[in-house]
C-alpha positions in Angstrom: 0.0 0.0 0.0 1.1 3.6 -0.3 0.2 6.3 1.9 0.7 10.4 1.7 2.3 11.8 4.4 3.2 15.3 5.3 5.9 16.4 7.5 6.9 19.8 8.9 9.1 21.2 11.7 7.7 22.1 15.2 8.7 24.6 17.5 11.1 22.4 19.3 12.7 21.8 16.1 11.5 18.1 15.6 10.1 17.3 12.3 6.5 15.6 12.9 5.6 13.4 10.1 1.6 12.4 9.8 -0.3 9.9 7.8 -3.6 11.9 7.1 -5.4 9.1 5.8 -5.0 7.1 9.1 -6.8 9.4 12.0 -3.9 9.7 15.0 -1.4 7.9 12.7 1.7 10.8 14.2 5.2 10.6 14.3 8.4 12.5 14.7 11.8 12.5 14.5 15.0 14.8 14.5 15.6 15.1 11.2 13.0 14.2 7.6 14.8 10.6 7.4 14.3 9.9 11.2 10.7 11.2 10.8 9.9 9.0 7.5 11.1 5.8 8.9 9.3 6.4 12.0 5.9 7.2 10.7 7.0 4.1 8.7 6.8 2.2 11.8 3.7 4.0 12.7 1.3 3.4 9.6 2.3 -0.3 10.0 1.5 -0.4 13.6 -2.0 2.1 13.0 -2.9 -0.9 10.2 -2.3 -3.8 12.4 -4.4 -1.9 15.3 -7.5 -1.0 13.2 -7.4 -4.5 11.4 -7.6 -6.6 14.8 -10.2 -3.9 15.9 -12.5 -4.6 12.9 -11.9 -0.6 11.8 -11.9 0.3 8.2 -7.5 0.9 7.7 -8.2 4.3 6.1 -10.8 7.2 5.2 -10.9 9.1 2.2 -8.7 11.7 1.4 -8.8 14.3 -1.8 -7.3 17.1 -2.9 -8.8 20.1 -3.8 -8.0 23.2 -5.5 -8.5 26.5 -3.7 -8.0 29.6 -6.2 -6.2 32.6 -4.4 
């Protein structure tokens, strides 16, 4: 499976790395490599949890264009 994930920097400096299309799916790490294998970790673990729970693995996501 492949998954969109967005990452930016926090005020401490950490770069937090999130899974949008899995609700809670977070992570972080110290630099964008630390961060991407962590939520790595995370997305598996996130699947594993909603699969023994009965949970549908994702929701919908889209993108939509916003004219400025």
């Amino acid at each position: 499976m492949k998954f969109v994930i967005t990452m930016f920097r926090d005020e401490d400096g950490m770069v937090v790395a999130d899974c949008p299309a899995i609700p809670g799916c977070v992570s972080q790490g110290k630099t964008e490599e630390e961060a991407e294998r962590n939520i790595r970790e995370a997305i598996q673990a996130c699947l594993e949890v909603r699969a023994e729970k009965g949970m549908p693995l994702t929701i919908s996501t889209r993108q939509v264009e916003i004219a400025l």
